[in-house]
C-alpha positions, 0 to 999 in steps of 0.5 A, spaced: 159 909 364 162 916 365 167 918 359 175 918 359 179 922 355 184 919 352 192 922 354 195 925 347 200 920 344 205 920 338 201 917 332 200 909 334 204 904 329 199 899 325 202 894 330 200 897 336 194 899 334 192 891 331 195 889 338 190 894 341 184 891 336 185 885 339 185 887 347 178 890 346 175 884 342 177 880 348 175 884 353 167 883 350 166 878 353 167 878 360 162 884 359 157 882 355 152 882 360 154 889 364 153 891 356 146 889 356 144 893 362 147 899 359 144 899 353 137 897 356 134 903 355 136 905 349 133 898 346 125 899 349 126 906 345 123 901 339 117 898 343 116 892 340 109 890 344 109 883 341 116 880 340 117 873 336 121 868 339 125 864 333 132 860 334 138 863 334 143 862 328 147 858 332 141 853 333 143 845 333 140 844 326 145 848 324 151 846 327 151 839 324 149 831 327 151 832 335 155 827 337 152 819 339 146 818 343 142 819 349 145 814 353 147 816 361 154 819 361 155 822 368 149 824 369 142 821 372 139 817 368 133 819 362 127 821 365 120 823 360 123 826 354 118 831 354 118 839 354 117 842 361 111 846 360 111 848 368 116 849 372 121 844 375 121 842 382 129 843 384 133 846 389 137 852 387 145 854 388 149 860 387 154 859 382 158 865 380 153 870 383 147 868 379 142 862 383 142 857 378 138 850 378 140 844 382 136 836 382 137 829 383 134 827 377 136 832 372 143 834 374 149 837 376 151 832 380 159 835 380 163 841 380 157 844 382 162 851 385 166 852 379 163 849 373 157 845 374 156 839 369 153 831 369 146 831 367 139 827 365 139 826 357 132 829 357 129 836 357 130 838 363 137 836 364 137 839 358 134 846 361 138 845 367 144 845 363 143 851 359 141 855 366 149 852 369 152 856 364 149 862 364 149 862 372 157 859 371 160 864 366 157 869 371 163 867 375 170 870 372 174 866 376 171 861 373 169 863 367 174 860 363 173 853 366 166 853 364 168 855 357 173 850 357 169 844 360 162 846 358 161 849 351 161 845 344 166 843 340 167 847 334 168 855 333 165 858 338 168 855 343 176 856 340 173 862 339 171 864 347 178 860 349 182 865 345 178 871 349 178 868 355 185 866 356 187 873 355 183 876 359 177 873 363 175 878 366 171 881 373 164 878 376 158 880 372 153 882 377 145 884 378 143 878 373 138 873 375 135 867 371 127 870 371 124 864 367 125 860 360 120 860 353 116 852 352 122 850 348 124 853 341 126 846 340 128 838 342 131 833 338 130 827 344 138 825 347 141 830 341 140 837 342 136 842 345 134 850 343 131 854 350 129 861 351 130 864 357 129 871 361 133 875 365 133 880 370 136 885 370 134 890 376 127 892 374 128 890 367 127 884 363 131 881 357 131 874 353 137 869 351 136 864 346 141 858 349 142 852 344 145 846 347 147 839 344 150 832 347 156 831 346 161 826 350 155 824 355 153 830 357 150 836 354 153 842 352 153 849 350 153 851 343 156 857 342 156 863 337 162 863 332 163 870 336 166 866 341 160 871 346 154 868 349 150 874 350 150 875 343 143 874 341 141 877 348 134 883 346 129 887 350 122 882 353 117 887 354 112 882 357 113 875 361 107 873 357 108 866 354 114 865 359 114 860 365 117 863 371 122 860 374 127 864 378 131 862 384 133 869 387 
């Protein structure tokens, strides 16, 4: 990103450059992703040929009890509460400007363009869940609403809304879901903790994305930050992930 060179002004006054402060905080969120792609290269400096997956510190057991039970809200019904090992058999839709998920048996059955949402109470609706939100915060004329109607109740959800509403800034571009880690962990019909790979052009990096049912649907956990894209880090190897892409 080329520099700016800043006009010279008068001193500015507290006021004015707390104001400033929170301007620039809310534009972080928008631009996590295009943040990652900028700082690639600098992360594959440090060569971590054998890289651990763990949860991250906003994982369900963390959070708290998720709310009532694996019955069927507006979803499809519950289907073997086993991890995927392989990948899914699913159609694919663009959300946003990301290829994301689509299935009969696991969901979304609605919002499909803007905020996809009614799935399985299973793994892989579950799975296809955490992949909708990544593809529908790609979007920032819907970025918002993902939020508003996707994530968790709790502090990184008010915290994402408050960003948000004051600026949700452009479309973020050139990231495609490349495959997901065997599950870092699942509690059947409460939550879920799903390691995905992103491309980026030719480069590789990995999410982690914690999910819980909540109001009879699965929801997206996120960070007390408010920013999904903070535990985004380098993925030298696919090794050990399940491909599964659909662009």
């Amino acid at each position: 990103m080329p520099d700016t060179k800043a006009p010279e002004v008068a001193q500015p006054s507290e006021e004015s450059s707390r104001r400033s402060r929170h301007s620039q905080t809310a534009l972080v969120l928008s631009a996590a992703l295009v943040v990652v792609l900028a700082v690639l290269a600098v992360w594959l400096i440090v060569d971590d040929p054998d890289p651990v997956v763990s949860p991250p510190p906003n994982s369900p057991s963390a959070a708290g009890p998720a709310s009532s039970g694996p019955a069927t809200g507006c979803g499809p019904a519950a289907g073997d509460q086993t991890p995927p090992a392989s990948p899914p058999s699913n159609g694919w839709h663009l959300v946003g400007t990301m290829a994301a998920p689509v299935s009969t048996s696991a969901g979304p059955l609605k919002d499909l363009d803007s905020a996809p949402r009614c799935y399985a109470p299973d793994p892989q609706g579950a799975l296809f869940a955490a992949a909708n939100f990544l593809a529908g915060f790609s979007s920032g004329e819907h970025r918002l609403q993902v939020v508003d109607q996707l994530a968790a109740d709790g502090p990184g959800r008010d915290a994402a809304l408050e960003q948000l509403q004051a600026d949700a800034g452009p479309d973020t571009r050139g990231v495609q879901i490349a495959g997901f880690s065997p599950f870092l962990a699942y509690q059947p019909g409460e939550s879920a903790t799903i390691d995905f790979a992103l491309r980026t052009g030719a480069d590789v990096v990995h999410l982690s994305v914690a999910v819980l049912w909540q109001n009879g649907d699965w929801h997206i956990l996120l960070p007390v930050t408010g920013h999904p894209f903070d535990q985004v880090g380098p993925l030298p190897s696919m090794a050990g992930y399940i491909p599964w892409a659909g662009a």
